[in-house]
Backbone bond lengths (Angstrom), bond angles and torsions (degrees), N, CA, C in turn:
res aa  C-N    CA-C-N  psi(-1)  N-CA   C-N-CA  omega(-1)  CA-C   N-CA-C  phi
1 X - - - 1.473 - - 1.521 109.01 -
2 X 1.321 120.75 106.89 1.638 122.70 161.80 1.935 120.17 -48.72
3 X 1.395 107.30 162.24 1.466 90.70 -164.70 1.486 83.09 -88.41
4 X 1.656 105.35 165.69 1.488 98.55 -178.07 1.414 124.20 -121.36
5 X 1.531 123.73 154.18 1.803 127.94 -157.45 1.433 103.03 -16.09
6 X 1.208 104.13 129.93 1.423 131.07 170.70 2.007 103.88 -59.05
7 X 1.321 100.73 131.30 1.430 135.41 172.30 1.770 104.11 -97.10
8 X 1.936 106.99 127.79 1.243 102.10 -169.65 1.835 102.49 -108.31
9 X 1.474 129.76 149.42 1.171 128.51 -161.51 1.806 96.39 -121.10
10 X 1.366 121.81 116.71 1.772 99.59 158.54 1.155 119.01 -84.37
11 X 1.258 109.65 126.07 1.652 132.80 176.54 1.282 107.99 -100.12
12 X 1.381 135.82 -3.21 1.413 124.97 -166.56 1.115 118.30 -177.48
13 X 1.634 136.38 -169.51 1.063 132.57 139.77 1.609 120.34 -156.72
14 X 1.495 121.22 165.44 0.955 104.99 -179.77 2.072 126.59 -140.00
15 X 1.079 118.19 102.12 1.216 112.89 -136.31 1.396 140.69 91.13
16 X 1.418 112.22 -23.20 1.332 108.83 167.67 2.226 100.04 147.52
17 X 1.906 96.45 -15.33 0.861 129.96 -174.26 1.680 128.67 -91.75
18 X 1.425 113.86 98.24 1.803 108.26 -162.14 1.071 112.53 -73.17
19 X 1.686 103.43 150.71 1.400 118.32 -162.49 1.614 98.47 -100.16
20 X 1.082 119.63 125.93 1.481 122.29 175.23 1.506 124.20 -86.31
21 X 1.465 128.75 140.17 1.264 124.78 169.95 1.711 112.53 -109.05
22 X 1.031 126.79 103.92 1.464 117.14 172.97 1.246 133.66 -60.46
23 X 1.163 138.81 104.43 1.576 129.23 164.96 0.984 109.49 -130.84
24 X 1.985 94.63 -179.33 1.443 112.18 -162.62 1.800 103.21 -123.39
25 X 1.474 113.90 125.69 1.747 84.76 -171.39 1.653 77.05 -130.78
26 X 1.535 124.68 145.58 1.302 172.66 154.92 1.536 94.54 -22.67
27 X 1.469 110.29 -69.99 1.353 145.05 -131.69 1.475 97.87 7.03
28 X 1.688 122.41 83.33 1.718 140.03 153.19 1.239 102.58 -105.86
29 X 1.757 100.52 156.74 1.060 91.16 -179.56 1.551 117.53 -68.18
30 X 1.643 102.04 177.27 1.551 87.46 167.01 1.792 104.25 132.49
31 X 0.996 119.19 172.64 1.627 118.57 -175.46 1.621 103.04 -93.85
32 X 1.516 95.54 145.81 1.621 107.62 -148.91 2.029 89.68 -81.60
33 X 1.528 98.99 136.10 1.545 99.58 172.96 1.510 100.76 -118.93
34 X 1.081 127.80 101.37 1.722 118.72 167.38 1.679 117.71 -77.73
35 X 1.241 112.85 129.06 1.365 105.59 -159.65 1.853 110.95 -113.62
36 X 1.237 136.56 108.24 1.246 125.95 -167.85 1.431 120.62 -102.13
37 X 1.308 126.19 137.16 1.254 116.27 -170.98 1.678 103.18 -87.16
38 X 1.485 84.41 -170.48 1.710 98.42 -178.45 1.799 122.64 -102.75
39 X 1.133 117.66 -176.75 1.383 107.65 170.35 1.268 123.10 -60.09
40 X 1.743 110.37 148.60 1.610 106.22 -169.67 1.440 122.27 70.66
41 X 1.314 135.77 -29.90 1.173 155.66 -177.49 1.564 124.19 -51.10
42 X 0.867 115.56 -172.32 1.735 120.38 161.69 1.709 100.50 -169.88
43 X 1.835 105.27 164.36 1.220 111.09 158.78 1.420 141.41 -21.92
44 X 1.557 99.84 -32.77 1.706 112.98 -169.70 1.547 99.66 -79.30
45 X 1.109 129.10 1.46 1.493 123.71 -174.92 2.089 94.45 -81.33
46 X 1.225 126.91 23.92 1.205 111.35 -167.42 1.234 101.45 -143.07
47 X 1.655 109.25 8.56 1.430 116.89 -175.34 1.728 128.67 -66.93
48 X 1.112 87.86 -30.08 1.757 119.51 169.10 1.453 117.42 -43.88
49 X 1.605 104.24 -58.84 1.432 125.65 -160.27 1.595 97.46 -103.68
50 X 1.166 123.57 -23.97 1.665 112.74 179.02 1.340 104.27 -48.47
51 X 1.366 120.59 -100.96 1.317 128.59 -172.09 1.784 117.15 -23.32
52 X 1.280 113.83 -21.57 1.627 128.48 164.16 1.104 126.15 -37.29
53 X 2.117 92.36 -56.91 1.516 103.49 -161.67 1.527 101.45 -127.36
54 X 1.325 121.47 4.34 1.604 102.33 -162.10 2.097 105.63 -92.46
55 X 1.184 93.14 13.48 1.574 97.95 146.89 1.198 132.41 -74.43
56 X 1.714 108.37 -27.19 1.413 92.75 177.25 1.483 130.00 -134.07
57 X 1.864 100.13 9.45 0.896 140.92 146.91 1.614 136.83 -82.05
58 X 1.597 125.40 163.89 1.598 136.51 164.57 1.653 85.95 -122.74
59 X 1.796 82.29 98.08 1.473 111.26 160.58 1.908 119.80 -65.90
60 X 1.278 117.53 96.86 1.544 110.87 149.28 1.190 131.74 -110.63
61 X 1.356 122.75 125.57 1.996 139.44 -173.01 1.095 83.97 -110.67
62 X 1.362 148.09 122.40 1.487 147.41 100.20 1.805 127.15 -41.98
63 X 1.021 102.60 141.24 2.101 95.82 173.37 1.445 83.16 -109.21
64 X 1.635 97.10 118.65 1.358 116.97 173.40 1.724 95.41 -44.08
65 X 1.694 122.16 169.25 1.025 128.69 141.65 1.277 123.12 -50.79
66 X 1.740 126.36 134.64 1.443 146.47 -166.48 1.623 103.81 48.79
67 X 1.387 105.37 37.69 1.511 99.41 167.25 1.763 95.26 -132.59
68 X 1.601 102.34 171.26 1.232 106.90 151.62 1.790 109.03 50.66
69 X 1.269 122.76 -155.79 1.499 101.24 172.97 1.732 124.96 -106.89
70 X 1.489 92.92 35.85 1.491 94.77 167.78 1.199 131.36 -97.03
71 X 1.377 135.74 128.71 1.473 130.09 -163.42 1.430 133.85 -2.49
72 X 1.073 138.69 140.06 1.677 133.34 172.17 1.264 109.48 -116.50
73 X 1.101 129.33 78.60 1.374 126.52 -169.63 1.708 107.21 -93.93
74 X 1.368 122.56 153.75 1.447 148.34 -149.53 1.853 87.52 -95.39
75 X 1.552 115.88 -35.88 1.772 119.50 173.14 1.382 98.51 39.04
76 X 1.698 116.76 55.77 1.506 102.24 172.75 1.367 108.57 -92.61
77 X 1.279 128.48 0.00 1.351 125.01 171.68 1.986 114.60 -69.08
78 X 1.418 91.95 -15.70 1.361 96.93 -175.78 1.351 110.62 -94.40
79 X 1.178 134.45 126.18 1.852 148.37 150.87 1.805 106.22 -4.24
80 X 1.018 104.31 111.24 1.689 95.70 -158.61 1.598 108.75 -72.33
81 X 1.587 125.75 16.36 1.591 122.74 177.62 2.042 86.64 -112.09
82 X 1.442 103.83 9.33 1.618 101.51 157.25 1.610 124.12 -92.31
83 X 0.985 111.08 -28.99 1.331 135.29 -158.85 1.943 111.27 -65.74
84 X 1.187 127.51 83.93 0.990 153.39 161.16 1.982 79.07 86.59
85 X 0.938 112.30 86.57 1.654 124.14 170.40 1.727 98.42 -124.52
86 X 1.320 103.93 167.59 1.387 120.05 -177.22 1.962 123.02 -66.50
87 X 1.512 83.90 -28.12 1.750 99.99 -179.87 1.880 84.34 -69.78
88 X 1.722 126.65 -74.29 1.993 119.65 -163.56 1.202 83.61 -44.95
89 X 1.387 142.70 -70.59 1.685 131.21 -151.75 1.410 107.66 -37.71
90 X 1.345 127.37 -65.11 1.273 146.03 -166.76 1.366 94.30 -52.86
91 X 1.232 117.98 -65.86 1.573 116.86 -154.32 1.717 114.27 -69.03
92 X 1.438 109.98 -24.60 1.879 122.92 152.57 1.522 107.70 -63.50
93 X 1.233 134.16 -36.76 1.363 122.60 161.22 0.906 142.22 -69.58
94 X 1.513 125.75 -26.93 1.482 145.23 166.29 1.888 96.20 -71.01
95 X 1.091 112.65 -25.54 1.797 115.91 177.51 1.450 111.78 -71.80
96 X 1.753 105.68 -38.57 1.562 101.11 -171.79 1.276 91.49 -106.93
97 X 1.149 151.97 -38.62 1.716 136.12 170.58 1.972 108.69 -23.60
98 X 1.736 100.99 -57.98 1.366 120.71 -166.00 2.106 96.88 -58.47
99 X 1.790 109.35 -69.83 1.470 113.42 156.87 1.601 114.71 -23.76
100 X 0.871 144.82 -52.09 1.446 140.57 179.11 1.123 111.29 -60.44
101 X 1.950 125.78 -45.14 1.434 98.33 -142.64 1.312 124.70 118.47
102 X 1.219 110.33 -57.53 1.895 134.62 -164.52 1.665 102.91 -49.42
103 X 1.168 101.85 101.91 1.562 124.44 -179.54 1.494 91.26 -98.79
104 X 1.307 152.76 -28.41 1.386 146.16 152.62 1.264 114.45 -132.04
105 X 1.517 119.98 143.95 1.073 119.91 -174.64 1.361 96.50 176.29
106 X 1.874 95.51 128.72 1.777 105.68 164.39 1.387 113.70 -73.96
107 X 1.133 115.27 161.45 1.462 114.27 -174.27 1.790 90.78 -142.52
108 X 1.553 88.59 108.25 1.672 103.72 179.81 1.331 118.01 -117.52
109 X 1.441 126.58 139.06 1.392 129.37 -173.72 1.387 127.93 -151.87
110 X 1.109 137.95 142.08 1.798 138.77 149.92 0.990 139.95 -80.24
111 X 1.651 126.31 132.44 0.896 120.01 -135.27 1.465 153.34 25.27
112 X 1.635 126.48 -92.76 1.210 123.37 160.87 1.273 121.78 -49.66
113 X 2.136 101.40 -35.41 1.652 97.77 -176.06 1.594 130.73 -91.91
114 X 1.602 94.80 8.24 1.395 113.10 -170.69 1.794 89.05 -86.67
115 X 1.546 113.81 -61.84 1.460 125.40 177.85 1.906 100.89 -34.86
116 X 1.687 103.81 -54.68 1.462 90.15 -175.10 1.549 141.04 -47.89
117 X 1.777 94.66 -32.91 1.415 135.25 -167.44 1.789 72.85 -54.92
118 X 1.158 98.99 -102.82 1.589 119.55 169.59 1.578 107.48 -5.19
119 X 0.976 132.87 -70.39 1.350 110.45 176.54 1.488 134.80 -81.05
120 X 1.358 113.67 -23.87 1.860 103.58 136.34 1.105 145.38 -9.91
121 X 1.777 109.53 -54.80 1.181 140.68 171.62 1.605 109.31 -65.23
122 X 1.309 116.94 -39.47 1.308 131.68 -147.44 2.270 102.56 -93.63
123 X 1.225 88.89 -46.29 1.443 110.66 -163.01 1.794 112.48 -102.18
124 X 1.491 101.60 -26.88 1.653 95.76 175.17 1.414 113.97 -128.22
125 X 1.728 112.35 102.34 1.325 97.21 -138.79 1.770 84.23 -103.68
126 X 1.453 131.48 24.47 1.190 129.65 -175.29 1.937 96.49 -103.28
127 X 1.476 106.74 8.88 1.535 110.12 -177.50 1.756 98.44 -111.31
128 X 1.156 116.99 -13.49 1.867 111.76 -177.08 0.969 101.89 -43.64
129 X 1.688 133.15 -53.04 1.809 125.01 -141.66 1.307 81.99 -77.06
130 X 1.754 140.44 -24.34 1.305 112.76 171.68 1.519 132.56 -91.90
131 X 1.331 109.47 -5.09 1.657 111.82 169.28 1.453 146.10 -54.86
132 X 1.549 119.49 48.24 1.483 110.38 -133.26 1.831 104.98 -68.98
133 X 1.343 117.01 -3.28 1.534 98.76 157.17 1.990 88.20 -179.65
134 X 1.167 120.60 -175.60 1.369 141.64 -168.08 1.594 108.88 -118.70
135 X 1.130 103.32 122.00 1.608 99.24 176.60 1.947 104.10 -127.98
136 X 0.967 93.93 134.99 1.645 98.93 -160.20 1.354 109.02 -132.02
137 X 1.345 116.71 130.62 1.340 128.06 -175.42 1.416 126.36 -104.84
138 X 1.285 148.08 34.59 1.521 153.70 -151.84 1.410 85.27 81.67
139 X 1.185 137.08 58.89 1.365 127.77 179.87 2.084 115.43 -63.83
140 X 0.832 132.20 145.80 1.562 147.01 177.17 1.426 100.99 -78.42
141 X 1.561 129.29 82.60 1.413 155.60 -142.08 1.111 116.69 -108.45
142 X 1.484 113.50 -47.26 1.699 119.47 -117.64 1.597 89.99 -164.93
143 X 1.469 118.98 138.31 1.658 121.37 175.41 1.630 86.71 -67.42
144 X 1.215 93.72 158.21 2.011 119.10 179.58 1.634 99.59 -171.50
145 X 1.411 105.15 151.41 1.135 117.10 150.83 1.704 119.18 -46.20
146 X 1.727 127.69 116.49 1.007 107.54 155.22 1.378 145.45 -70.33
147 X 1.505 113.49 170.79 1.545 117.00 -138.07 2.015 88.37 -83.08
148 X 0.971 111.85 161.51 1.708 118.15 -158.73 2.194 80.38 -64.14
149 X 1.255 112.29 -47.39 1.636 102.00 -158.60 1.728 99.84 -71.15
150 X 0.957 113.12 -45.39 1.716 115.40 173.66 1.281 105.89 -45.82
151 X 1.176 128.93 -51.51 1.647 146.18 -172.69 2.208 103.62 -63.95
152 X 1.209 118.60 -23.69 0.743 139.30 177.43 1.535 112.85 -76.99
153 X 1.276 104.65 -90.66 1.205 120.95 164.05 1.411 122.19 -19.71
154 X 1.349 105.27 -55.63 1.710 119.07 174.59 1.894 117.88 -58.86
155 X 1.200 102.75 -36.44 1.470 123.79 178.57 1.514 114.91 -83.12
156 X 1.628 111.30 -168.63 1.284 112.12 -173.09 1.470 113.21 -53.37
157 X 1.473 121.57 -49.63 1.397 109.53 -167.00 1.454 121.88 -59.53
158 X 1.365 97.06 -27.89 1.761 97.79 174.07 1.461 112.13 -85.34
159 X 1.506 131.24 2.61 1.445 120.84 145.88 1.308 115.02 -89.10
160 X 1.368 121.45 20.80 1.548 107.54 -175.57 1.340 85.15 -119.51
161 X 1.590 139.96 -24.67 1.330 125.64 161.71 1.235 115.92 -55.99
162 X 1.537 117.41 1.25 1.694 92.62 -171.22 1.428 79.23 -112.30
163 X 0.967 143.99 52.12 1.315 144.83 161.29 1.314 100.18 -125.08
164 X 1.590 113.09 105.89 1.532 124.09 163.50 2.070 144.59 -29.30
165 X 1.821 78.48 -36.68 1.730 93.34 172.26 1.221 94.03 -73.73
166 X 1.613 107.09 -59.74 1.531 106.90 -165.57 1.527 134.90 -68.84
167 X 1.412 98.53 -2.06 1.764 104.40 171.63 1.452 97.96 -107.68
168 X 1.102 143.75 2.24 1.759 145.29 146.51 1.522 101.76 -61.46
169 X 1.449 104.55 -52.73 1.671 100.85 -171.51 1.585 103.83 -64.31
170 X 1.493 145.60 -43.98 1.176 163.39 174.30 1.361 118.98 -40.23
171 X 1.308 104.96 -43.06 1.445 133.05 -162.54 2.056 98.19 -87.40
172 X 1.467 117.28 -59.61 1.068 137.35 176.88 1.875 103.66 -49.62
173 X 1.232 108.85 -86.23 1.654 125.78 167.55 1.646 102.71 -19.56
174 X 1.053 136.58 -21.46 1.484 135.65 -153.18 1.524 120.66 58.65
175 X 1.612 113.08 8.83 1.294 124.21 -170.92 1.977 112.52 -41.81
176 X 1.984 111.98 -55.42 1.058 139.08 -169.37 1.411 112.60 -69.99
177 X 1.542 105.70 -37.56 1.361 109.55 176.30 1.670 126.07 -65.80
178 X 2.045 93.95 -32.77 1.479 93.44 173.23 1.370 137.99 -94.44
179 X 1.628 91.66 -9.14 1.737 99.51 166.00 1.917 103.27 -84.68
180 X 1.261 115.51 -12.35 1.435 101.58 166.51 1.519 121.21 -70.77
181 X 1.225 89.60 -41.42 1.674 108.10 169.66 1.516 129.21 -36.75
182 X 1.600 87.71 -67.98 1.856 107.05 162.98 1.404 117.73 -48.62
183 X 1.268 107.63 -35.10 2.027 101.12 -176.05 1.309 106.15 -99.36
184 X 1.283 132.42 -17.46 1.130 109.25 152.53 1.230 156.51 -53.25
185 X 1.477 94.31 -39.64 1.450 124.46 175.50 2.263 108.70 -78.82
186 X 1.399 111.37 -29.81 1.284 128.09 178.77 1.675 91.95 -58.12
187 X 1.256 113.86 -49.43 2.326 128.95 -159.66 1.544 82.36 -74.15
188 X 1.143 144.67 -27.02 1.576 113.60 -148.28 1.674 90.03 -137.25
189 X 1.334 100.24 150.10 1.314 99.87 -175.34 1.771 114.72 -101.34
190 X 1.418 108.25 -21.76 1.872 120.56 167.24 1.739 75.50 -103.16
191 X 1.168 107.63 135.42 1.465 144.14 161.17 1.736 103.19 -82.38
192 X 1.290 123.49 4.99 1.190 119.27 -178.13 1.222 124.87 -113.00
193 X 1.580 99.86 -20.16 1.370 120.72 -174.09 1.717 93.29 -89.24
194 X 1.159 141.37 -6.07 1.170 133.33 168.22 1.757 127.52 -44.48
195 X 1.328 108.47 98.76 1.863 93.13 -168.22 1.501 124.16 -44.38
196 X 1.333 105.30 135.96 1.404 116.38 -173.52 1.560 87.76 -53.98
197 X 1.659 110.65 154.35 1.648 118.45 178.90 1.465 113.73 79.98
198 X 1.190 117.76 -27.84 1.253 105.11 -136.94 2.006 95.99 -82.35
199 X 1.549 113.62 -21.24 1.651 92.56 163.36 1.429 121.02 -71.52
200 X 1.136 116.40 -40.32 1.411 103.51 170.25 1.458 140.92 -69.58
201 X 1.626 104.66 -3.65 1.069 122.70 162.84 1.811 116.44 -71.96
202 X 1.462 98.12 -30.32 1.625 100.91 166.57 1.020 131.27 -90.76
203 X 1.257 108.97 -23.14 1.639 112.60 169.79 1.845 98.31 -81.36
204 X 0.582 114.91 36.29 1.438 114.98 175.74 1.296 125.54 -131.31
205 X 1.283 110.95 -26.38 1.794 143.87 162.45 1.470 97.83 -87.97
206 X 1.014 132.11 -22.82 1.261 113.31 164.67 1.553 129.41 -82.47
207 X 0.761 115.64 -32.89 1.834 128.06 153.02 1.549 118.06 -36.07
208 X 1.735 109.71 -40.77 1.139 88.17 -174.73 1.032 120.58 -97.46
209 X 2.159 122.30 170.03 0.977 107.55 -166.05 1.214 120.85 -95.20
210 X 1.737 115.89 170.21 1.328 133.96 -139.83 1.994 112.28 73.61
211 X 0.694 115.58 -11.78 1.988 95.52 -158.60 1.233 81.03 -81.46
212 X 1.512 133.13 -89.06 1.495 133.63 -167.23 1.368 110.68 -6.73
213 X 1.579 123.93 -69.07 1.293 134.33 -175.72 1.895 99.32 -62.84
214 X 1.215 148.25 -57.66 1.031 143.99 143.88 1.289 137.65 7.77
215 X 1.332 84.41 -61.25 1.890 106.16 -173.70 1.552 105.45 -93.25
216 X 1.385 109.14 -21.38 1.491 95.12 165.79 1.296 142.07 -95.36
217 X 1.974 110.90 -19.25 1.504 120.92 148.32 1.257 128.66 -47.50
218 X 1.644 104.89 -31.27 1.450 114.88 -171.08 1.655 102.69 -79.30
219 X 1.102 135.24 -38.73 1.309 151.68 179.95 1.614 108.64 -77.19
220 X 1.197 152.72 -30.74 1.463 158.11 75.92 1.359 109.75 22.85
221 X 1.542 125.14 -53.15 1.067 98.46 -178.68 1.865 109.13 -142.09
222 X 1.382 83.77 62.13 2.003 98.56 174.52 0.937 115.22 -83.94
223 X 1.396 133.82 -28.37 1.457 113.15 156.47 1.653 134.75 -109.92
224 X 1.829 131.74 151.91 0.735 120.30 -146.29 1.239 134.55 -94.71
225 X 1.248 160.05 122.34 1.338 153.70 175.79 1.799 114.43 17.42
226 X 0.897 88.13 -69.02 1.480 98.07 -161.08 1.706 105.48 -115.40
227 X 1.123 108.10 68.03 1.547 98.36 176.71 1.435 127.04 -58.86
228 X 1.455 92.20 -42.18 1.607 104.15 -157.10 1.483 99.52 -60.11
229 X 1.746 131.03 -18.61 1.372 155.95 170.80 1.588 94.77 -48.03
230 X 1.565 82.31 -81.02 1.437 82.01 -173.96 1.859 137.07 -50.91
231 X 1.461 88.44 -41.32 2.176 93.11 -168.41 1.699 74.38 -59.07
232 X 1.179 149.64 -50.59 1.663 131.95 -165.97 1.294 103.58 -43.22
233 X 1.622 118.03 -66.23 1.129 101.95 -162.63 1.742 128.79 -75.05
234 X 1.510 106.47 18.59 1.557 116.03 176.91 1.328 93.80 -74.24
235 X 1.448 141.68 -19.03 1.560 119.81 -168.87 1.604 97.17 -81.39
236 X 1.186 104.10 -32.11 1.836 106.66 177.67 1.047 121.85 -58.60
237 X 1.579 136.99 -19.34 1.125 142.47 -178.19 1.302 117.47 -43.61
238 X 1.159 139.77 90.74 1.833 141.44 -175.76 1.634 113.77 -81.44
239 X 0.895 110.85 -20.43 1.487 100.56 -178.43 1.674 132.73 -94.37
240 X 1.213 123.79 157.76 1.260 90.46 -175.71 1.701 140.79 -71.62
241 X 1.284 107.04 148.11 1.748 97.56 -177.37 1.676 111.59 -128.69
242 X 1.652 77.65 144.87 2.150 84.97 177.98 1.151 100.86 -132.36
243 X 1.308 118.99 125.67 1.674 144.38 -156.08 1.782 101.76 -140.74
244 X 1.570 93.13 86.18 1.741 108.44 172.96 1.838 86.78 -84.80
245 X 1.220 114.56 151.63 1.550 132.35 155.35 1.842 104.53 -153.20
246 X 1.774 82.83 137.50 1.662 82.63 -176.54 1.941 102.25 -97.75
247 X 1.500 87.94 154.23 1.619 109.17 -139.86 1.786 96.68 -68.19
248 X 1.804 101.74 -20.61 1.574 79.12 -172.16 1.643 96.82 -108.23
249 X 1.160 130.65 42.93 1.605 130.73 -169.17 1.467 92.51 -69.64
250 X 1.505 108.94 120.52 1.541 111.85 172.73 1.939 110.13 -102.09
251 X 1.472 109.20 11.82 1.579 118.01 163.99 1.712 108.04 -91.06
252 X 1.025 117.17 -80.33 1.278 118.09 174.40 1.701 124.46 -97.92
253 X 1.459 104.09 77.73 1.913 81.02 -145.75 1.569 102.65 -84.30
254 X 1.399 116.89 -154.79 1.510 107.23 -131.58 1.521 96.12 -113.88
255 X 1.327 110.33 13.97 1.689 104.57 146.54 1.313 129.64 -52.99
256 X 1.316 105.74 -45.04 1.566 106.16 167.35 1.645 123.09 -55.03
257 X 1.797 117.37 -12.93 0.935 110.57 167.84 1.286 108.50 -60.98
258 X 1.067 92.25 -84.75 1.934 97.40 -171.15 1.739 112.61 -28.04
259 X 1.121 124.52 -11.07 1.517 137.86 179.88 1.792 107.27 -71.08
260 X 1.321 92.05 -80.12 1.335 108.04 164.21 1.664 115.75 -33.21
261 X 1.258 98.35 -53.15 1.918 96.25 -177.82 1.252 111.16 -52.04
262 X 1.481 109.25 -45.10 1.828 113.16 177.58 1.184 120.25 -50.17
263 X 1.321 116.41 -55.05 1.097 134.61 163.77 1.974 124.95 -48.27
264 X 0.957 109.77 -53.36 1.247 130.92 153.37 1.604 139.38 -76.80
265 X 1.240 137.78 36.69 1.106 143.87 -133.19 1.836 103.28 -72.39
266 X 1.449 115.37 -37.97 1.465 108.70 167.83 1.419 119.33 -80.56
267 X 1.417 147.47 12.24 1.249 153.37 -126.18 1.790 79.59 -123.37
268 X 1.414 110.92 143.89 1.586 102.74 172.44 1.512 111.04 -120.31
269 X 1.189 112.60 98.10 1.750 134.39 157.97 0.904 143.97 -42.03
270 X 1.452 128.23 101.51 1.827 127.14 -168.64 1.081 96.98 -146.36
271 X 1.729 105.37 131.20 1.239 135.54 124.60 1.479 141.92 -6.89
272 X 1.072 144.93 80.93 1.759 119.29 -178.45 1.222 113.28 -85.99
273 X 1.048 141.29 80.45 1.612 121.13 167.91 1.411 148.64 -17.78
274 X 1.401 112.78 103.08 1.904 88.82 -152.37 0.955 141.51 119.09
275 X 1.594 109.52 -8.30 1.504 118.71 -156.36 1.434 101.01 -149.57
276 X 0.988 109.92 146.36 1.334 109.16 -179.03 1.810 127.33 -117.02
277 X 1.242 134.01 -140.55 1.650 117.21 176.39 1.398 134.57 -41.19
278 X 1.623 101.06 -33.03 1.691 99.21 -176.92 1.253 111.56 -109.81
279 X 1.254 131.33 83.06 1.344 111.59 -172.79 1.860 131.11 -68.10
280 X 1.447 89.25 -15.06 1.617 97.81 -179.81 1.837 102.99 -62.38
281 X 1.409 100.40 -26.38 1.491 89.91 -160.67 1.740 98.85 -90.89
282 X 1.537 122.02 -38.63 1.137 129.65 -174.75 1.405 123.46 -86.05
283 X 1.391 126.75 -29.06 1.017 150.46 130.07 1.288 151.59 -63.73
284 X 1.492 131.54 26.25 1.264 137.40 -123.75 1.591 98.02 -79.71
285 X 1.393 118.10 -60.25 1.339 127.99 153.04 1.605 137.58 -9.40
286 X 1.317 97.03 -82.60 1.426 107.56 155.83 1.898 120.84 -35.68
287 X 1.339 109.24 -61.85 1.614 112.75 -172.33 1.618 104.80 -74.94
288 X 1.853 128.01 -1.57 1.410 106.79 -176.40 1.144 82.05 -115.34
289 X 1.249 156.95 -20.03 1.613 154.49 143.39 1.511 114.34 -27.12
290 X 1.342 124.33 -69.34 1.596 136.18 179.62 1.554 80.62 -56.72
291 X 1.754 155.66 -108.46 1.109 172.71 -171.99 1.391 97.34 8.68
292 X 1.679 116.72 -55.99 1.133 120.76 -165.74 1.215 143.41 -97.38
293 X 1.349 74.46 1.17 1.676 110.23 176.63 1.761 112.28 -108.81
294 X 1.448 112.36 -8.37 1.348 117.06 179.82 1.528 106.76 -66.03
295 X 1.604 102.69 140.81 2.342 81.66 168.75 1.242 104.27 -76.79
296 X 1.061 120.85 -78.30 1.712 111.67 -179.16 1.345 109.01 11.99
297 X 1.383 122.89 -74.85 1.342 113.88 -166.99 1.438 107.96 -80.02
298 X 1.286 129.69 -44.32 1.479 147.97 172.70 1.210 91.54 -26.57
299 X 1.886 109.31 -80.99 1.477 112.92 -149.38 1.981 106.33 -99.89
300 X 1.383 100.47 26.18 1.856 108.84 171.76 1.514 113.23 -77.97
């Protein structure tokens, strides 16, 4: 079963003008899984694993804001260390959690959206009675050096993509194609398992307008205010958590597992062998197997 036409949510507005959130919801029966992508990303990163699980699951993919095809708004009214940061993400999710309904629901993610999952938990604590556990994918955890293309993105070259001549000139040069190239191949650990399309599917989302400007506030502001707040409140975490990371992830790699475990002492931790940052996409198998085999969702 493919996931099916995206449902649009207002989360906002800007100028007088609503800000849209795109998703995709299942509505099968079954215990609600909300699924979040990562930076740069979109919904389609879950395309793999839908048809996996939405038998026994109520599949929800949202496209974060300025991702995917949900609004890209300019949010200059907002403080620009607000501007597509982890606190607006959260607060569009606590909007469409409430829009749904979802009296339980795991809230599972990669990378950025695994980290988000995680700080949901962490930061809105009037959403716990609905968290029935955390499912985390190489989740974005822990301060690290950012990754050389994030580091990019965040800097001059990713304000010179938001310059129209200059992302024609980028685009032409093969400039876009080969830093797409490079991070693709950086996320996956078989370079083979990479979905057919899927760079030109990004260099193609990158053209349009708003993402450039998008992708670089969001990258500007990936990590959060107050960490040292937060890694505290990871020992507080009460609910249950399942934290797959693939073993050779050279973005977030899987030291931070064993981090998290410390931190987390009931949380259950695995390894994939083989696989690298995304496991939904490289692993598809593996991550709807662990999912379906979790109780949380099993026995929700």
């Amino acid at each position: 079963m493919i996931p099916p036409p995206p449902q649009s949510l207002v989360v906002g507005d800007e100028e007088g003008r609503p800000i849209h959130m795109a998703y995709q919801d299942s509505r099968t029966p079954g215990p609600a899984l909300l699924l979040l992508h990562g930076l740069f990303d979109q919904r389609g990163t879950w395309d793999l694993v839908w048809p996996l699980l939405v038998g026994r699951f109520r599949l929800i993919a949202p496209d974060l804001v300025g991702f995917g095809e949900s609004g890209k708004p300019r949010l200059r009214q907002h403080p620009a260390c607000h501007r597509y940061s982890l606190d607006m993400h959260a607060g569009h999710l606590v909007r469409l959690i409430g829009h749904l309904g979802l009296e339980r629901v795991v809230l599972g993610g990669n990378s950025l959206g695994g980290g988000l999952a995680l700080y949901l938990w962490c930061t809105q604590p009037q959403l716990r009675p609905a968290i029935a556990g955390l499912a985390l994918f190489d989740p974005a955890s822990y301060p690290q050096p950012l990754p050389g293309y994030v580091r990019q993105m965040a800097g001059w070259p990713g304000a010179l993509l938001d310059q129209r001549p200059l992302q024609w000139l980028a685009l032409r040069l093969g400039l876009t194609r080969r830093l797409v190239d490079q991070t693709l191949r950086r996320c996956f650990a078989d370079p083979a398992k990479i979905p057919p399309g899927a760079a030109e599917g990004i260099v193609a989302r990158l053209q349009e307008p708003g993402v450039s400007y998008a992708y670089r506030q969001a990258a500007r502001n990936l990590m959060p205010a107050d960490w040292e707040g937060l890694l505290r409140s990871y020992r507080e975490v009460s609910c249950p958590v399942l934290a797959l990371w693939g073993e050779e992830d050279r973005v977030v790699p899987a030291a931070f597992a064993h981090r998290l475990q410390g931190d987390m002492p009931h949380a259950s931790v695995r390894l994939i062998p083989g696989c690298g940052h995304a496991p939904q996409l490289e692993c598809p198998a593996e991550v709807a197997g662990a999912l379906a085999a979790w109780p949380p969702l099993v026995g929700a």
